[in-house]
C-alpha positions as CSV (number, residue, x, y, z in Angstrom):
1,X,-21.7,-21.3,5.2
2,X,-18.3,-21.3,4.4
3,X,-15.4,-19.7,7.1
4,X,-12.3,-17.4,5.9
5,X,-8.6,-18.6,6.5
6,X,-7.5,-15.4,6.9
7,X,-4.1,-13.9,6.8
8,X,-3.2,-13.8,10.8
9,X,-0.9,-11.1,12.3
10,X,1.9,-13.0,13.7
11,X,4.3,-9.8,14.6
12,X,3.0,-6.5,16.0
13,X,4.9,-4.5,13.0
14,X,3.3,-7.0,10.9
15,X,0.4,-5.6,8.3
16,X,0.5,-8.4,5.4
17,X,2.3,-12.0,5.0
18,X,3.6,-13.6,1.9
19,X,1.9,-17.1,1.5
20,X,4.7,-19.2,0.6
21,X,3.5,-22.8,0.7
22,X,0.2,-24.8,1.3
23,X,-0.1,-28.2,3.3
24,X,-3.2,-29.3,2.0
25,X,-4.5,-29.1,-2.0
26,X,-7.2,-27.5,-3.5
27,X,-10.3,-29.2,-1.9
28,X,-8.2,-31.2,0.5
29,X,-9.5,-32.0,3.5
30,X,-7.8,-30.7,6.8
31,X,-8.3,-31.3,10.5
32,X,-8.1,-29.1,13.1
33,X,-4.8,-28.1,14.6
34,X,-3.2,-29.6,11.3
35,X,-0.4,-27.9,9.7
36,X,-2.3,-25.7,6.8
37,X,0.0,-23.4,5.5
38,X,3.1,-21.1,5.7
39,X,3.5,-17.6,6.2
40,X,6.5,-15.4,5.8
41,X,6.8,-11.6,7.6
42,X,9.7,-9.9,7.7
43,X,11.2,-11.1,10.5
44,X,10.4,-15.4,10.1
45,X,8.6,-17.5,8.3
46,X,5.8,-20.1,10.2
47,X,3.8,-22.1,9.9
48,X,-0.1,-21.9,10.5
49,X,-2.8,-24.5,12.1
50,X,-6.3,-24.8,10.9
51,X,-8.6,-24.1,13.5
52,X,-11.4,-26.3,12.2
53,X,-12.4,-29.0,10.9
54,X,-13.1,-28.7,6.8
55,X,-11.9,-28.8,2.9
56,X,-10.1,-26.2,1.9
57,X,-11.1,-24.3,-1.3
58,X,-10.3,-20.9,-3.3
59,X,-6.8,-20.9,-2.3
60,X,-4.1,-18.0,-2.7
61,X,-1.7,-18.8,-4.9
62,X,1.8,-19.3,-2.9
63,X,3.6,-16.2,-3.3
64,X,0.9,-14.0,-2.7
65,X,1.2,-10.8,-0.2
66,X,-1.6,-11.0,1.4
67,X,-2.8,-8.0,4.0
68,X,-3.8,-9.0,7.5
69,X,-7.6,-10.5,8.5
70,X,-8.1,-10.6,4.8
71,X,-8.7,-14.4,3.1
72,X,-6.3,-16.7,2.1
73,X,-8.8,-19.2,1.3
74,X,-11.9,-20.7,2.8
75,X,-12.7,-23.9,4.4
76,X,-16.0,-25.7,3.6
77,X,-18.0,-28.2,6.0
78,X,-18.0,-32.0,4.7
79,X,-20.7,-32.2,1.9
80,X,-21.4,-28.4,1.7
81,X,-21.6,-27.0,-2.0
82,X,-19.3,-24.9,-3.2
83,X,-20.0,-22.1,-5.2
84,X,-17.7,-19.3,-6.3
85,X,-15.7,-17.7,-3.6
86,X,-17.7,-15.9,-1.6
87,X,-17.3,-12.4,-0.7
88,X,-15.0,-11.4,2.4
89,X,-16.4,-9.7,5.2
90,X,-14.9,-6.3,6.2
91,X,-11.7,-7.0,8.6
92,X,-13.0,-7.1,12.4
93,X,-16.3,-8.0,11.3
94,X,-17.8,-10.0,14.3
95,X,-19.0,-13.6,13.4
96,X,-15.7,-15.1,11.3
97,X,-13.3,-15.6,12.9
98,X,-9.5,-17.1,11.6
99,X,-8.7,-20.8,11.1
């Protein structure tokens, strides 16, 4: 089953981030701790580490504000299909958690 990227909450005033560039493409794979993408708030811009192992599909498109704990894209185990995005679990669901 696929795992959400979500938007992370970097700043404690912070409730959404703008995505403003990805490291890795559209089904690209990525490793765990690599860089994935970047994230402006209002006070800095960072960038963000993929917490697993995976290829990354359904991407935001850079430039997107995206609210915090809600997808930016998700990342799919080697050889598992993929399908059309799937649905996003409520924010603070248990059993997802960020990459």
């Amino acid at each position: 089953m696929p795992i959400e990227i979500i938007m992370p909450k970097v700043d404690m005033d912070m409730d959404s981030g703008k995505l403003i560039a990805w490291h890795v493409g559209e089904g690209g794979k990525v490793e765990k701790g690599a860089p994935l993408f970047d994230i402006e708030t209002d006070k800095a811009a960072m960038e963000i580490e993929a917490e697993a192992d995976g290829h990354v599909h359904h991407r935001v498109a850079e430039g997107t504000v995206v609210p915090i704990g809600q997808p930016v894209a998700w990342l799919y185990a080697e050889g598992e299909a993929v399908g059309p995005p799937p649905t996003a679990a409520p924010a603070g669901s248990a059993g997802r958690g960020p990459v």
